[in-house]
C-alpha positions as CSV (number, residue, x, y, z in Angstrom):
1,X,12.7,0.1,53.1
2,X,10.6,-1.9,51.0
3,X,7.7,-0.2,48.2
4,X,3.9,-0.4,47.8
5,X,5.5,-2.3,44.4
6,X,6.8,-4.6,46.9
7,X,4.2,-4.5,49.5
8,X,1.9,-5.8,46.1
9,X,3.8,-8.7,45.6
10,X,4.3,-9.8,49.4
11,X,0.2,-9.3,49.6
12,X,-0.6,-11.0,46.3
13,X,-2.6,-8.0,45.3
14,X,-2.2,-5.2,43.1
15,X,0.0,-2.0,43.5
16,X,-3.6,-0.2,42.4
17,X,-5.0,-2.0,45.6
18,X,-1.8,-1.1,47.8
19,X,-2.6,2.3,47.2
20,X,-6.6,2.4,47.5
21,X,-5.6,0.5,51.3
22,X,-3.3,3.6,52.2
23,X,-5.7,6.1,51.2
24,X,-9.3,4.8,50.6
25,X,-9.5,2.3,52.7
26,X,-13.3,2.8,52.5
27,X,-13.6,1.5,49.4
28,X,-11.9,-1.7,50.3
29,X,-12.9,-5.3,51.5
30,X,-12.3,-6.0,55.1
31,X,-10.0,-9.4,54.1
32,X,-7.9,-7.4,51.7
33,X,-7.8,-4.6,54.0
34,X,-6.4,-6.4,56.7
35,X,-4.2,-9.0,54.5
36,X,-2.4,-5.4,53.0
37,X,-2.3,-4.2,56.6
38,X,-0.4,-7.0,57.8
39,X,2.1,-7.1,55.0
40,X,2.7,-3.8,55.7
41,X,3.4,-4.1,59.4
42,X,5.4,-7.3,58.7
43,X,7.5,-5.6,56.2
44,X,8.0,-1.7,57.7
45,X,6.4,0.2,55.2
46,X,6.6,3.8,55.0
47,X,5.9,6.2,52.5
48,X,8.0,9.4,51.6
49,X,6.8,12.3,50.3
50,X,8.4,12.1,47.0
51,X,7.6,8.3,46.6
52,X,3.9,8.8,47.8
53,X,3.9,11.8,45.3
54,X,5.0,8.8,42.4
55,X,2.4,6.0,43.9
56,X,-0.3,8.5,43.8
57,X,0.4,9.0,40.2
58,X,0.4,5.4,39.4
59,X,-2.9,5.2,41.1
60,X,-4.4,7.4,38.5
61,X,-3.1,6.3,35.8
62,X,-4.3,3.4,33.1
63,X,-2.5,2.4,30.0
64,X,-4.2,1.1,26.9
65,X,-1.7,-1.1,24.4
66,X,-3.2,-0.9,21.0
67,X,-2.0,-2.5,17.9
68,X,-1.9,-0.4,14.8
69,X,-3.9,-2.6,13.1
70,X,-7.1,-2.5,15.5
71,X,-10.9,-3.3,14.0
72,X,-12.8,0.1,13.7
73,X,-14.9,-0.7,16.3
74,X,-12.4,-1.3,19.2
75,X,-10.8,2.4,18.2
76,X,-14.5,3.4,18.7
77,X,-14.5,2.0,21.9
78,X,-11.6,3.8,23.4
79,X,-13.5,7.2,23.9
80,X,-15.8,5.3,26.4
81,X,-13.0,4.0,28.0
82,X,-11.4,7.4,28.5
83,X,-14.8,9.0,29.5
84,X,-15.8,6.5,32.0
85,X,-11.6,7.3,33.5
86,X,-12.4,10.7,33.5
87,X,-15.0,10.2,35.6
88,X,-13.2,8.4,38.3
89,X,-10.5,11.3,38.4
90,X,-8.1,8.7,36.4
91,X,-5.5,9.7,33.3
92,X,-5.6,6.9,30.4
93,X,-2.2,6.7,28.6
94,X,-3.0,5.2,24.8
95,X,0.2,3.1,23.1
96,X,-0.1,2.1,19.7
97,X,2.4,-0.3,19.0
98,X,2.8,-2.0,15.1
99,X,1.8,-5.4,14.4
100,X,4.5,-7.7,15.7
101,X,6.5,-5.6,17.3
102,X,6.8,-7.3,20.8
103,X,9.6,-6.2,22.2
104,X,8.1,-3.0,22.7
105,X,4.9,-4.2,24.4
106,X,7.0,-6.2,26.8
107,X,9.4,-3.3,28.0
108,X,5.9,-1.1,28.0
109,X,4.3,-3.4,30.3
110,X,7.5,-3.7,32.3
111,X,7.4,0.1,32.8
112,X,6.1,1.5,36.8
113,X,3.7,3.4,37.2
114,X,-0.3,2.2,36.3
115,X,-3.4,1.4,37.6
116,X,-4.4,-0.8,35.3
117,X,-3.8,-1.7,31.4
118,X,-6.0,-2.7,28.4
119,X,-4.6,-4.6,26.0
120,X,-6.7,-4.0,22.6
121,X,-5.9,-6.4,19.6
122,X,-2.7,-7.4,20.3
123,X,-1.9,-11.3,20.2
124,X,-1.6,-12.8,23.3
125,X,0.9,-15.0,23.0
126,X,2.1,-17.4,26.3
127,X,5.2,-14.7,27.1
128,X,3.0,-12.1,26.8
129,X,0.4,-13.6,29.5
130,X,2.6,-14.7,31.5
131,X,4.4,-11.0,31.6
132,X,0.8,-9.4,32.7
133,X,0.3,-12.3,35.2
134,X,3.8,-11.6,36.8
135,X,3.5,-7.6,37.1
136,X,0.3,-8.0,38.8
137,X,-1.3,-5.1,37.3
138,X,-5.0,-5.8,36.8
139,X,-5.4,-6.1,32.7
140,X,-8.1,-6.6,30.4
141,X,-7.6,-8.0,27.2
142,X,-10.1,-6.3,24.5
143,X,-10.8,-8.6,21.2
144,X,-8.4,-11.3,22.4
145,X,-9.5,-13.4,24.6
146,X,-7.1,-15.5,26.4
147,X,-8.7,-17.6,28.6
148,X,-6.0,-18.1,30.9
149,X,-5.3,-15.3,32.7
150,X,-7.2,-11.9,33.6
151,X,-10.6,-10.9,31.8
152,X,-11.6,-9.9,28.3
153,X,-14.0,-8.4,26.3
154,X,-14.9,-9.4,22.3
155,X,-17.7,-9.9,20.3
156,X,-18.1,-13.5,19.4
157,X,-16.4,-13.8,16.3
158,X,-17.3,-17.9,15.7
159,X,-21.3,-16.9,15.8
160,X,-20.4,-13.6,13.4
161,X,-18.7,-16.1,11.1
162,X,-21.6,-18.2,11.3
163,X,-24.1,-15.4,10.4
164,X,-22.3,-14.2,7.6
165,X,-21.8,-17.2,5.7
166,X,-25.1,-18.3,6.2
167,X,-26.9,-15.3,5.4
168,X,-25.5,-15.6,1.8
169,X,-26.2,-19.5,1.7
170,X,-29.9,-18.5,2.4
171,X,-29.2,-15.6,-0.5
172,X,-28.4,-18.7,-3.1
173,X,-24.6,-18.0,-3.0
174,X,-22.7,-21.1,-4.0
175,X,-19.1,-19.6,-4.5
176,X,-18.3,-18.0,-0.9
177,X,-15.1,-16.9,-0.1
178,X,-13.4,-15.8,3.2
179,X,-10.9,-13.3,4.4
180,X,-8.7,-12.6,7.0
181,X,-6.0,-11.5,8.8
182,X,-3.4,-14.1,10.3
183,X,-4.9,-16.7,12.4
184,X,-2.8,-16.0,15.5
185,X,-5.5,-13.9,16.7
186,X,-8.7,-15.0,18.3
187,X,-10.5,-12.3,16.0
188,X,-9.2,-14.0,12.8
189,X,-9.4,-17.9,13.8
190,X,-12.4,-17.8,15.5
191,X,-14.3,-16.2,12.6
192,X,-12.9,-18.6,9.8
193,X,-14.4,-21.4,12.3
194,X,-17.6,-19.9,11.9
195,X,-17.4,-19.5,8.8
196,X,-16.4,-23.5,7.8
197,X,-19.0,-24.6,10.6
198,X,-22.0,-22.6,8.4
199,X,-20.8,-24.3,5.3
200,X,-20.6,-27.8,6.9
201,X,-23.9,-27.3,8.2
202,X,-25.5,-26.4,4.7
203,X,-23.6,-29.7,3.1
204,X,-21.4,-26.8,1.1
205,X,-17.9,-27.4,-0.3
206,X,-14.9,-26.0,1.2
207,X,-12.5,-24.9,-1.0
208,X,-9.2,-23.9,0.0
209,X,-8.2,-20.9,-2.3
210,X,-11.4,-19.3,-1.4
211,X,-10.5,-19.1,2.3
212,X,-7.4,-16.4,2.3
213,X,-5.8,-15.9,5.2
214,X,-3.3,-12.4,5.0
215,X,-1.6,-9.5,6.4
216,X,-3.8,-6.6,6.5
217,X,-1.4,-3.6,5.1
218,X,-3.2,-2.5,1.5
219,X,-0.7,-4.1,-0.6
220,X,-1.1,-7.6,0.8
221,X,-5.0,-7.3,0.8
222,X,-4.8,-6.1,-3.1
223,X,-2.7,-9.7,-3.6
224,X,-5.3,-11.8,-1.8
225,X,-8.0,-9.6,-3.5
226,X,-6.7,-10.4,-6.8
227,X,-6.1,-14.4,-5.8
228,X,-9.8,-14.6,-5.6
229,X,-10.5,-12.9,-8.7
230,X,-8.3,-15.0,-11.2
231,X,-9.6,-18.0,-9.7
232,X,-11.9,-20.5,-12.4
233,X,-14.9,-19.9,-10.8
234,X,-14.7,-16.5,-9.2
235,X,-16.7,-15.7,-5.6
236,X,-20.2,-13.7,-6.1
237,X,-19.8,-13.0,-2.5
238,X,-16.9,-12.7,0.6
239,X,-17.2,-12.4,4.2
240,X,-14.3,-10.5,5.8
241,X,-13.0,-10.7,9.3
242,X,-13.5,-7.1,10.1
243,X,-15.3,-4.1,8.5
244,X,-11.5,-2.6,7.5
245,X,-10.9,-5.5,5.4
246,X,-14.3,-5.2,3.9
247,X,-14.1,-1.3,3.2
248,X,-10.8,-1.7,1.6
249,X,-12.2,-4.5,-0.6
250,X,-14.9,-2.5,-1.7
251,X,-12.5,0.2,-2.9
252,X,-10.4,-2.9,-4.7
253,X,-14.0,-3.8,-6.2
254,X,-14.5,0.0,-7.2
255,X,-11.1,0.3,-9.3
256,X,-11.7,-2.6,-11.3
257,X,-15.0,-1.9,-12.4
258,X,-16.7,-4.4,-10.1
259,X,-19.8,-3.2,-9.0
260,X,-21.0,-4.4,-5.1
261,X,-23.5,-6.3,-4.6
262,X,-24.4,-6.7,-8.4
263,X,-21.4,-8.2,-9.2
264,X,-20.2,-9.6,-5.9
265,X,-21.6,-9.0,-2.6
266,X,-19.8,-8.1,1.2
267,X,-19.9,-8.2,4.6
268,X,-18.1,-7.0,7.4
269,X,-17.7,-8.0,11.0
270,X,-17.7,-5.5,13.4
271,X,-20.7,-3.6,12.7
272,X,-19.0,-0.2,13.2
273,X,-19.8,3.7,12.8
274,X,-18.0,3.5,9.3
275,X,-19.9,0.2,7.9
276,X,-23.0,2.4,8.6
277,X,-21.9,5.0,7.1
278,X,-23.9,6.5,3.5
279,X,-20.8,6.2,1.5
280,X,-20.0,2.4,2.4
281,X,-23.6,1.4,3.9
282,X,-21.6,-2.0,4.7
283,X,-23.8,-5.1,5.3
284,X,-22.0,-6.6,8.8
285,X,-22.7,-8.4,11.4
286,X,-21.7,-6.8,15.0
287,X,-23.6,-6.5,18.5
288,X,-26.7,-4.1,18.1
289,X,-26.2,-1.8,20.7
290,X,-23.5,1.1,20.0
291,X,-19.9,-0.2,19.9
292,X,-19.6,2.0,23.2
293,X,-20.4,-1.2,24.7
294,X,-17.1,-2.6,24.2
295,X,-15.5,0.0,26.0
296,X,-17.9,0.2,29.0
297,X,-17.6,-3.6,29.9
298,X,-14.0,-3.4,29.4
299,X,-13.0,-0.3,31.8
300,X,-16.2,-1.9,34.6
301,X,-14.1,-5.3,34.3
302,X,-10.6,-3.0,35.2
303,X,-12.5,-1.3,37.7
304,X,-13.4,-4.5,39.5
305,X,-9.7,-5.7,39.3
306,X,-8.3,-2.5,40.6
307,X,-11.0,-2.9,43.5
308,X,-9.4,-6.2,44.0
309,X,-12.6,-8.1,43.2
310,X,-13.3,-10.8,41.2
311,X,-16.1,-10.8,38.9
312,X,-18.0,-13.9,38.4
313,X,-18.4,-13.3,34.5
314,X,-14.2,-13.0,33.5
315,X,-14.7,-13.6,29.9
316,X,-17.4,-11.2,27.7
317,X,-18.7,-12.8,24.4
318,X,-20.9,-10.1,23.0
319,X,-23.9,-11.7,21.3
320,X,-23.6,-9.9,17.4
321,X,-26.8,-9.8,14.8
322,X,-26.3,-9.0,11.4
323,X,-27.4,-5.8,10.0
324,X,-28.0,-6.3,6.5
325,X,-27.1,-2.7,4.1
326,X,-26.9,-2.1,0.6
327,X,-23.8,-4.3,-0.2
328,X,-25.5,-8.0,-0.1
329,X,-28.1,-9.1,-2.2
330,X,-29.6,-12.9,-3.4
331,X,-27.5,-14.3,-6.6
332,X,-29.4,-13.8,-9.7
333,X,-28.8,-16.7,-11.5
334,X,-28.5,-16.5,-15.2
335,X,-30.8,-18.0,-17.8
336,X,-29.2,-21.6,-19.0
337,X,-27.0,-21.5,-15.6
338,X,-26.4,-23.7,-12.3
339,X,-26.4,-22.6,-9.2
């Protein structure tokens, strides 16, 4: 006797959808109502207690893959995401997994038994995709966003770039540097892009050693901090790829006596509770509403997949402003110096 797993695959629909046909059929289009039916009759379906029991339980259930390494603001955006469950009757299931460490995320996403899955910050990679397309779960992808398969949510990281840079070319800053975490992920690479394109644009050098791409444990920020630092002519001001990088360089600035933004000014992407936050008061550059934003487009976008719809908008770029704080300011040129 076949499953509602099965049933799924037969239908070309989701197990989520299988279940909502058995159930709710209510809350389900006509066509897929009557494409699930007729799998179902083709096939013999018929659910026992004890499996219906499991099936329900999947029904209710969403998983969120995180990586350990997540910006500030998508860990922000999880408690919307587990709210808005709530209040659909539904469990969420949170799995943070460390950078790299794929063969965990694949046998996770192999696992029965979900709804639906988030995947926040981990780099999507063609196996990776291709596992989510083949388990037919409806997934969202939240600050990655592979264009291929499924929807996504993330702020637009090329325009935060953008922003950054040119907010201290407009300040007088001549020696910009960039920083960031490794360029696999959208987050990173699209915010380096930015960041060249806004120096381009203002006829600006680029210089190689001042754009540092790194892995974002401590140690390995404190080496990249300090590559900057030794250099000839030293940055008077760094944009970093997410507000963790730029809190943990202000801390770096702190121990060695550099003072932000008198010495060398800062900003952050990601615009997050902590960058606002009277000890850091981070200058960054994020979307202005709360970053509760995140997590409501994300979970509606899951919702719609679950429903076995298909929203016209797949792909969420969240317009970001800069919010300027107390860790930027113009360069004051010295008497007898160049800019």
């Amino acid at each position: 006797m076949v499953s509602t797993t099965e049933i799924a695959k037969y239908a070309g629909v989701s197990q989520t959808t299988v279940s909502r046909v058995l159930n709710k059929p209510d809350q389900v289009k006509k066509e897929t109502y009557d494409k699930v039916m007729a799998t179902i009759t083709e096939w013999g379906y018929s659910a026992e207690p004890k499996e219906k029991i499991e099936e329900l339980k999947a029904a209710k259930t969403i998983r969120i893959l995180a990586s350990a390494n997540d910006p500030i603001i998508y860990q922000g955006a999880m408690q919307e995401i587990v709210n808005s469950a709530a209040e659909q009757g539904m469990l969420v299931n949170i799995h943070v997994f460390a950078a790299g460490d794929k063969e965990a995320v694949y046998n996770e996403l192999a696992a029965q038994g979900t709804a639906g899955v988030i995947v926040s910050s981990l780099s999507i990679e063609e196996e990776l995709a291709e596992k989510l397309k083949q388990s037919r779960i409806p997934s969202v992808l939240m600050n990655e966003g592979y264009s291929e398969h499924g929807y996504s949510v993330s702020l637009d990281y090329s325009e935060a770039g953008y922003l950054g840079a040119s907010h201290f070319i407009d300040s007088g800053h001549q020696e910009i540097a960039w920083i960031g975490g490794p360029l696999d992920s959208e987050m990173n690479k699209d915010s380096l892009l930015g960041f060249v394109h806004a120096l381009q644009a203002n006829n600006h050098k680029i210089r190689k050693k001042r754009l540092v791409v790194t892995k974002q444990d401590k140690v390995s920020l404190y080496a990249a901090f300090e590559s900057l630092m030794v250099l000839k002519k030293k940055p008077t001001a760094i944009v970093a790829a997410s507000d963790n990088i730029a809190i943990q360089l202000m801390e770096f600035l702190q121990i060695a006596g550099i003072e932000a933004p008198q010495d060398l000014s800062i900003i952050g992407i990601g615009n997050s509770e902590e960058a606002g936050h009277p000890y850091n008061e981070l200058t960054s550059v994020g979307i202005s509403a709360t970053n509760e934003e995140l997590g409501k487009d994300a979970i509606s976008l899951l919702f719609q997949g679950m429903d076995g719809e298909d929203p016209e908008l797949r792909h969420i770029k969240k317009k970001v402003v800069l919010v300027d704080r107390q860790t930027t300011m113009p360069l004051l040129v010295k008497k007898g110096s160049k800019s």
